[in-house]
Phi, psi and omega in degrees: 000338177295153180284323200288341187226011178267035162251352198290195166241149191234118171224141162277068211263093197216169171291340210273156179226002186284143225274006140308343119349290192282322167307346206252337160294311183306308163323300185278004064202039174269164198270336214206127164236096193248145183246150161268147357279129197275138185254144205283343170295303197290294164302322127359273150347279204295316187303323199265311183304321181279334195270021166260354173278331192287307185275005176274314194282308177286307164343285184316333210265327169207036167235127209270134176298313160307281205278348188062015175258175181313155158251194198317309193277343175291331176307300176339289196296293183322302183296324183273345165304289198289314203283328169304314175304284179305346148307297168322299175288344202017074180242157178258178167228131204262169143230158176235097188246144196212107167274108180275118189312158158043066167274295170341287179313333164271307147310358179237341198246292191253355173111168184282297170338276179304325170299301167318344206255003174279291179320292187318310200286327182286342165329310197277250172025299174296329177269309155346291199251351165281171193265165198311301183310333188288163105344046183289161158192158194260143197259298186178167182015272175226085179215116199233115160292131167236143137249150182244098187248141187064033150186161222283171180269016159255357180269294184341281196306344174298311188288323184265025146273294176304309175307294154326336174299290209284312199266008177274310184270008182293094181292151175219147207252112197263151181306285164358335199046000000 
């Protein structure tokens, strides 16, 4: 029922074999019910399947499908880790929101396809020219959040100017050219 672990996989390794057992486990959410004795291959298996489906499923959950960056809800989680961490340390954190102008227009103008392929680069672009440290994520449509832990909001602006700078000269080709 928790948000944080109702992702974990639930396996069930018991004695009991009465098929009102498995059912009243199942009820309550487990994924797997194995009766002993259990062959150690067969639970092996099923353990490595759910949690590479688990970790597949939180992947989704908080990586945006286009830009491959973190989305809205992974900033969140994120964003309350570091400003607690930086209360604590009585360090500061900047933010950064960075809105591509006329997007519309471009999707409307050149196709969906070339908007998307404008979200991907500046994605890659964005990891590229901030440090290790900063925080990207796609915020929503063409909207990308940074956080900056551990710097003033003129280093922030300095570093979100050059990024703007830099991607302003950046061309983009539509197959028409």
């Amino acid at each position: 029922e928790q948000t944080k672990t109702n992702i974990i996989p639930i396996i069930i390794l018991s004695g009991l074999t009465e098929p009102d057992t498995k059912t009243e486990c199942f009820a309550l959410g487990a994924d797997e019910y194995f009766e002993k004795p259990v062959d150690a291959d067969v639970i092996s298996v099923s353990i490595a399947s759910k949690l590479q489906k688990s970790t597949h499923i939180v992947r989704q959950m908080h990586f945006d499908s286009l830009t491959n960056l973190p989305n809205r809800r992974a900033f969140t989680e994120q964003y309350a880790r570091i400003s607690a961490q930086s209360q604590r340390q009585r360090q500061i954190v900047s933010l950064g929101m960075i809105d591509i102008d006329f997007f519309k227009k471009v999707n409307d103008t050149y196709g969906h396809n070339m908007g998307d392929e404008v979200l991907k680069k500046l994605a890659r672009f964005l990891v590229i020219s901030l440090r290790k440290s900063d925080f990207i994520a796609r915020w929503g449509g063409e909207e990308f959040v940074v956080l900056f832990p551990n710097t003033t909001v003129t280093h922030a602006q300095v570093a979100l100017d050059k990024i703007l700078s830099d991607f302003r000269k950046i061309e983009f080709v539509t197959p028409e050219n």
